[in-house]
N, C-alpha and C positions, 0 to 999 in steps of 0.2 A: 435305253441304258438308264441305269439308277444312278444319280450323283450320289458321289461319296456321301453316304448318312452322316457321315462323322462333322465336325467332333466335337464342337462349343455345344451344340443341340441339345445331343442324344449322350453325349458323356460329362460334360461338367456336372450334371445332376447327380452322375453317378449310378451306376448298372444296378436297375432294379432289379430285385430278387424276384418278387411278387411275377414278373412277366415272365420268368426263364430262369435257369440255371443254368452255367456251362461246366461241362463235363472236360474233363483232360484224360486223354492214355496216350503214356508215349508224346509223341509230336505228333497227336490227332486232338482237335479242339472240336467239340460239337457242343448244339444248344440239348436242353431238355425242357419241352413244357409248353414250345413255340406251338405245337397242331392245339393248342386249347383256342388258338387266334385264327384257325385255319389255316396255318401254314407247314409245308413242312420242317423237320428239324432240318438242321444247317451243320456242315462241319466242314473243316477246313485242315490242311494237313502241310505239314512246314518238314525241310527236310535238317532243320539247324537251331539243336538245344536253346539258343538266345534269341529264336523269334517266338516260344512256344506265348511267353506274355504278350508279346505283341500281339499274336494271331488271338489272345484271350479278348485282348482291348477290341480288336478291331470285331469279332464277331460278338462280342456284347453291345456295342453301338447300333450292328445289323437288327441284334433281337428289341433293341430297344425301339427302333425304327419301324418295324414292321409291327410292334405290339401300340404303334400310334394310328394307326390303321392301313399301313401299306402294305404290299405283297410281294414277294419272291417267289418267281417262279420259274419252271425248268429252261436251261437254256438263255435266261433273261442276265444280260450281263451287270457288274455293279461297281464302280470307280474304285479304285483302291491308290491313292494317288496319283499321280500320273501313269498308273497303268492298269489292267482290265483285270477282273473275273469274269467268270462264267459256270454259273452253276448249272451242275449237271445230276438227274437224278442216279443216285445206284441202288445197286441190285438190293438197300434195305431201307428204298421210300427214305430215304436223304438227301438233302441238296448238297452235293460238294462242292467244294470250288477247283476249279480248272483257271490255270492261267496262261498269257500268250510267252512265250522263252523267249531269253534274252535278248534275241535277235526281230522279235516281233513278227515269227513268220510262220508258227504255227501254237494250235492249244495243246498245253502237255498239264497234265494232272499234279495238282497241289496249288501253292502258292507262296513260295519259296522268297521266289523274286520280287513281287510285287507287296509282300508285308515288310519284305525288308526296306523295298525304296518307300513305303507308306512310315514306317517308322524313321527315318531318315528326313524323311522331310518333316515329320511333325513334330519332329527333336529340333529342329532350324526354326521350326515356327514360335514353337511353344519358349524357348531358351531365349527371343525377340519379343515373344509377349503380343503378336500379331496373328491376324486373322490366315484360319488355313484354306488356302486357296490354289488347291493345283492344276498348273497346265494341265486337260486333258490329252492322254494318250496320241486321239487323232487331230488335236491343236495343230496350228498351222508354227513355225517359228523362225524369223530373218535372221541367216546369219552370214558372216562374209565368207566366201567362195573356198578360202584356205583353212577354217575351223578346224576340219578333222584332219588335217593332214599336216597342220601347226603344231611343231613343239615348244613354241613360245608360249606364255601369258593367254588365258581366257580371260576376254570381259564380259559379263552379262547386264542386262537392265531391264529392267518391265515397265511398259509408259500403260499409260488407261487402253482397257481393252481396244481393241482396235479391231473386231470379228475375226480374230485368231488366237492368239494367247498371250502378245504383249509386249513377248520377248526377244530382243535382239540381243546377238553371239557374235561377236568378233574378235581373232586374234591381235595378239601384239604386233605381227606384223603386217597386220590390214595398213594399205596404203591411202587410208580415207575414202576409196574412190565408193561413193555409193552403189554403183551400177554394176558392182562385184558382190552385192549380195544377192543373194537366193531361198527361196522357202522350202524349209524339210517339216518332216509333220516331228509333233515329239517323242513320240516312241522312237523313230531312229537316231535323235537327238541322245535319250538317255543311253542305248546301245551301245552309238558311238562315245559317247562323252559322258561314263560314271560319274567322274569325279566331281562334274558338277551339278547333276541330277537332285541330287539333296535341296538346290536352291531352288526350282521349280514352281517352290508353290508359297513362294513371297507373295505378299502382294504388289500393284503397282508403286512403285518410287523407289523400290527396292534394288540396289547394284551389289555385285561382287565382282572378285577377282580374284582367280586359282589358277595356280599352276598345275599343271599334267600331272602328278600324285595328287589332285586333290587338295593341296596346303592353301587355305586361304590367305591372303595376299591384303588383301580390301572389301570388305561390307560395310554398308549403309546404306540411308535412306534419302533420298531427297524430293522436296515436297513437289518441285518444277516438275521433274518426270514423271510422278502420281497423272499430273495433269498432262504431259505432251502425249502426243499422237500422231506420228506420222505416216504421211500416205501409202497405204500398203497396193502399192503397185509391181 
């Protein structure tokens, strides 16, 4: 898998022209210019008027990326915040992207869902002026046992990595008991729980708190949690 190219790297500089052009029709985004690096061209296809600049951003980072000397190639998948592509060649020698649907249980062509939650989270990053860092997809994440079946209060937190993704999930009405949480990977995590998907890709020391639409309640930082770490048992 490719980590996310993006985004302090390959885009604060600014999408060079000189490497590629991107082309628009419709809510079809492709590069032009990428086979002069040996690769080939890239497009990408949103099926909702307000992603088409996202999907511009985020496949100009890709050409940017790959015009540093790295490759894209059939089949090879590529982060797109917390969720996957997977480019596939078609029938005119272009890689498209294919993404996993909402429910993370099969690939279905475009990438609707995954430039939206990529823009989402980079809206949360970039608006905190902090580094973007998102759970991976197949991240591990502790949350307490009632999470998704809680109409109360979400809490979330991220402590220093911990060889999962950092982050623990607990309802308002978790009863403290530790031995009631459990680990879901984060693709079922964002599935089940949109509304808080966006925070994802804080970095460590980072909390919030949203209620079930999504209304944020509580965010900030604290430097104690950057540093704790507890035992992932």
């Amino acid at each position: 898998m490719v980590e996310d190219p993006h985004w302090r790297k390959y885009a604060e500089a600014g999408f060079d022209r000189s490497i590629a052009s991107i082309k628009i029709s419709g809510m079809t985004i492709e590069t032009v210019g990428l086979q002069a690096f040996g690769n080939a061209e890239l497009t990408i296809t949103v099926e909702e008027p307000s992603l088409v600049l996202a999907a511009r951003g985020y496949l100009a980072t890709l050409a940017n990326y790959i015009a540093s000397g790295a490759e894209l190639t059939e089949l090879q998948t590529v982060a797109c915040g917390s969720w996957l592509l997977e480019f596939r060649m078609n029938g005119y020698g272009k890689l498209e992207a294919w993404e996993f649907d909402r429910q993370a249980e099969r690939i279905v062509f475009g990438a609707t869902f995954a430039i939206s939650l990529w823009r989402s989270q980079l809206g949360v990053c970039e608006k905190l002026g902090v580094d973007f860092l998102p759970a991976r997809m197949g991240d591990l994440v502790w949350l307490s046992s009632d999470v998704f079946e809680s109409r109360s209060l979400i809490h979330g937190e991220r402590e220093a990595f911990d060889g999962m993704s950092g982050w623990w999930l607990n309802s308002e009405d978790w009863d403290r008991d530790p031995k009631k949480f459990r680990k879901e990977h984060v693709a079922h995590v964002v599935s089940a729980l949109p509304e808080l998907a966006r925070f994802l890709a804080l970095p460590s020391g980072y909390h919030f708190t949203v209620d079930r639409d999504g209304n944020v309640v509580e965010l900030g930082f604290d430097a104690a949690l950057a540093s704790k770490m507890r035992p992932a048992t």
